[in-house]
Each structure stands twice: as C-alpha cells, then as structure tokens.
RONUZA-366340 format. One record per residue (C-alpha): residue number from 1; residue in three letters; chain; x, y, z. Coordinates in nm, 3 decimals, decimal comma. Each point is the difference from the previous one (the first is absolute). Example, Ala and Ser with C-alpha at 12.3 -4.5 7.8 and 13.67 -1.06 7.14 Angstrom:
REM RONUZA-366340
<rec num="1" residu="ALA" chaine="A" c1="1,230" c2="-0,450" c3="0,780"/>
<rec num="2" residu="SER" chaine="A" c1="0,137" c2="0,344" c3="-0,066"/>
//
This chain:
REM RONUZA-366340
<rec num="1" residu="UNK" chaine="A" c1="0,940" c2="-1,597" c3="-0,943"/>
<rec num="2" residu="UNK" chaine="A" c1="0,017" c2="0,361" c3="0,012"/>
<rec num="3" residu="UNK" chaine="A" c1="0,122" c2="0,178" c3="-0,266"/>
<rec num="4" residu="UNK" chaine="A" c1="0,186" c2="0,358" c3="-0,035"/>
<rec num="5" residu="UNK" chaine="A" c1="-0,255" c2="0,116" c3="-0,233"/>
<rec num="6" residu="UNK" chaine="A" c1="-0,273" c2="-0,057" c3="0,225"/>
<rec num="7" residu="UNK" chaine="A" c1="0,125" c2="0,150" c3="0,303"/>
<rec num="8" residu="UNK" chaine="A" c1="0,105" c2="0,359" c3="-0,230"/>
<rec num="9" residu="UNK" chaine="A" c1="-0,352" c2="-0,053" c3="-0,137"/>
<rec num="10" residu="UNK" chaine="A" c1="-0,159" c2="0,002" c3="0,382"/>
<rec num="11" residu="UNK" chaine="A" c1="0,213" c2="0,274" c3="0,096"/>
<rec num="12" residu="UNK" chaine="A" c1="-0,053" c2="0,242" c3="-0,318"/>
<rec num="13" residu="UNK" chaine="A" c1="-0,397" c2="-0,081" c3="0,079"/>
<rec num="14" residu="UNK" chaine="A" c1="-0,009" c2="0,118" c3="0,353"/>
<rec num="15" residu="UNK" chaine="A" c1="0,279" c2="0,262" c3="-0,050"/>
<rec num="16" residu="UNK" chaine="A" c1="-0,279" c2="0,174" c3="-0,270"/>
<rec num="17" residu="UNK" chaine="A" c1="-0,303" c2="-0,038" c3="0,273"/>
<rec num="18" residu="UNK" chaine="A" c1="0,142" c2="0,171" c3="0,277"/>
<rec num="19" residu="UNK" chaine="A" c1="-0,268" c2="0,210" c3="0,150"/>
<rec num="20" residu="UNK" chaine="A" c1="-0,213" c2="-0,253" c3="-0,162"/>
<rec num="21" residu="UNK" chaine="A" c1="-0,305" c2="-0,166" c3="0,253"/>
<rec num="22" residu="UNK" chaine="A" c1="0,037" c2="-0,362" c3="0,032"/>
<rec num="23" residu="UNK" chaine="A" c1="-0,152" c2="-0,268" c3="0,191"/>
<rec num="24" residu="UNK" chaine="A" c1="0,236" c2="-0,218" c3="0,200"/>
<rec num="25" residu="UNK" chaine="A" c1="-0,079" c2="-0,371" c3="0,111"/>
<rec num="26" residu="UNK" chaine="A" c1="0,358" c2="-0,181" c3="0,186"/>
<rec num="27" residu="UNK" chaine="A" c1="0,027" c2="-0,259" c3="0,258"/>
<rec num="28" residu="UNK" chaine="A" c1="0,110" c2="0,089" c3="0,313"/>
<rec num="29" residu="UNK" chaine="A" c1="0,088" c2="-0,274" c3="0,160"/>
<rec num="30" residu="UNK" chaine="A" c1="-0,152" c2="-0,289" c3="0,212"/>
<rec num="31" residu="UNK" chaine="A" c1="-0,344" c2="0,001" c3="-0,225"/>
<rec num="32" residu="UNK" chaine="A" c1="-0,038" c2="0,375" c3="-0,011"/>
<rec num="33" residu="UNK" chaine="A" c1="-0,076" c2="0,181" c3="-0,315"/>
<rec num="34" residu="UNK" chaine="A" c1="0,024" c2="0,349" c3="-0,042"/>
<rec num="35" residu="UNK" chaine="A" c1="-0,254" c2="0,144" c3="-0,247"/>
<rec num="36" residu="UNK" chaine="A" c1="-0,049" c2="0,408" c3="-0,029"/>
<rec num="37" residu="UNK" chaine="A" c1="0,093" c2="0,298" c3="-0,228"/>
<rec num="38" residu="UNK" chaine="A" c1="0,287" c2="0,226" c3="0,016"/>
<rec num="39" residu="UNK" chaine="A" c1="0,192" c2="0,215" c3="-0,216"/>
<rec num="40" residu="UNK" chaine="A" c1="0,369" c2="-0,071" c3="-0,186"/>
<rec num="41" residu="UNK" chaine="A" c1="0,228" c2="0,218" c3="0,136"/>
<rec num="42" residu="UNK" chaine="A" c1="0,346" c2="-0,059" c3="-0,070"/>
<rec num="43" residu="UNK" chaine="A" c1="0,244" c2="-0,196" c3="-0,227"/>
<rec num="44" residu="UNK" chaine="A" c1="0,314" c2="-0,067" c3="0,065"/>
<rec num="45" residu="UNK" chaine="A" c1="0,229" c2="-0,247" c3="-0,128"/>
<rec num="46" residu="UNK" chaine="A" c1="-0,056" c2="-0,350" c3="0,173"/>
<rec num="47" residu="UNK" chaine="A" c1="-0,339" c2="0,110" c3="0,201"/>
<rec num="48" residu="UNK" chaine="A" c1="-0,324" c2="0,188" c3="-0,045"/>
<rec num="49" residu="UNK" chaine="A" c1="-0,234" c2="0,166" c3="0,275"/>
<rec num="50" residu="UNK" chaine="A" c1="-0,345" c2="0,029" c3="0,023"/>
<rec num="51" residu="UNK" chaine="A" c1="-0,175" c2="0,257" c3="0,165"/>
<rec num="52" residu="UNK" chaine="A" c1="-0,321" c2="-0,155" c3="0,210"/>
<rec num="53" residu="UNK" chaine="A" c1="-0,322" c2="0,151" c3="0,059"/>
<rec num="54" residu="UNK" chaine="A" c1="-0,283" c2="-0,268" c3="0,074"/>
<rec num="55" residu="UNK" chaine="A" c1="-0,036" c2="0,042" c3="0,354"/>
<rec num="56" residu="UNK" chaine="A" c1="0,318" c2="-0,027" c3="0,086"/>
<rec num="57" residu="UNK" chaine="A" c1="0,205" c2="0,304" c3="0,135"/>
<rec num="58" residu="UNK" chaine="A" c1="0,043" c2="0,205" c3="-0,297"/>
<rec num="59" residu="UNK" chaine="A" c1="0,412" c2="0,038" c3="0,063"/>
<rec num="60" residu="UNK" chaine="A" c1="0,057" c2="-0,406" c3="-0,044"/>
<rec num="61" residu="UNK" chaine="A" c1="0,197" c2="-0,032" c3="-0,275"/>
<rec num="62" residu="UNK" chaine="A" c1="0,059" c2="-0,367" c3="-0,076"/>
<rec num="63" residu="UNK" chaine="A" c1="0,322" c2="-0,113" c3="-0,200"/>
<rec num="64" residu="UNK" chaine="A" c1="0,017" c2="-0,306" c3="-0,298"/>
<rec num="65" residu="UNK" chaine="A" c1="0,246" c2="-0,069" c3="-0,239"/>
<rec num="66" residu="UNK" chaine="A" c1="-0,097" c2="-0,090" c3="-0,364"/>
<rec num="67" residu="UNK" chaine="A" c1="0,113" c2="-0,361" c3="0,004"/>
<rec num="68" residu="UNK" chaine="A" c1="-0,341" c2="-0,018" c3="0,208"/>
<rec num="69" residu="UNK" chaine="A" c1="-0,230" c2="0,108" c3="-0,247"/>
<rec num="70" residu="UNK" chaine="A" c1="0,199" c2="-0,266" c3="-0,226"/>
<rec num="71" residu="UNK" chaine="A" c1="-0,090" c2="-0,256" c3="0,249"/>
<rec num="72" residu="UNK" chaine="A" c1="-0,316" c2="0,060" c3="0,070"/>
<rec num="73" residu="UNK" chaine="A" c1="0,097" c2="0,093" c3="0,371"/>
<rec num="74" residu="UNK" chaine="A" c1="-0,182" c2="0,346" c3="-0,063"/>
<rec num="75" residu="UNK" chaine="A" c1="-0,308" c2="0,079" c3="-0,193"/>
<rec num="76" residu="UNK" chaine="A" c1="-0,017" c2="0,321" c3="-0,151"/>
<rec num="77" residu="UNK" chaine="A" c1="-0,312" c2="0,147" c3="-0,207"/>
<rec num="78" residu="UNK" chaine="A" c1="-0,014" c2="0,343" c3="-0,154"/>
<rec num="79" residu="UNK" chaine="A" c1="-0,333" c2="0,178" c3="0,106"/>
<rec num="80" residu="UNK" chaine="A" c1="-0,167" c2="0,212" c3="-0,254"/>
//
C-alpha cells in the first residue's frame, strides 16, 4: 500500500534534483527496456519530465508520474 508520506517524500526528492543527471531504466512495453541517461527537467504537480540524451534525439522529453518510481515502473539513479 502506498502511503501519503511516501509519495511527498518521492516528489520533494526529485523536485530538489532537477537539473540533476540520472540514469533511467523503464519498460516499454512488449519485452522492451529502455536503459540511458538524461537530465530532470521539470516538476510539476502529478508528472515529471526527463530530458534524454543517450543517443536519442536530444529534444525527447519523456513524461512519468511519481506513483512510478513508487512502483518500481521507473528506475531512477542519481549520477555523480
């Protein structure tokens, strides 16, 4: 069960690493994994975006809200 505490937690933590490098890993779809490194861009108030730059076209923005990090939908690890 998800709690409120945990989900202010998760969204106080990414709201203070915005700018912050991160490497992303997220399924997407039919056996596909993503796995590559991007940048946090924005927070708003149900979502986050992440800004992608591993060989992808460096405008893709890609879109999760913070439930998935609770879930374990989305992987995301703070590079130094």
């Amino acid at each position: 069960m998800l709690l409120q505490k945990d989900l202010y937690d998760t969204k106080k933590h990414i709201k203070r690493n915005i700018g912050s490098k991160v490497k992303l890993e997220f399924n997407k779809g039919r056996q596909k994994f993503y796995v590559g490194n991007g940048v946090i861009s924005n927070v708003y108030p149900s979502i986050f975006t992440v800004q992608l730059f591993d060989g992808e076209d460096p405008s893709r923005k890609l879109s999760f809200s913070y439930v998935d990090i609770l879930t374990k939908s989305v992987n995301l690890t703070l590079c130094e």
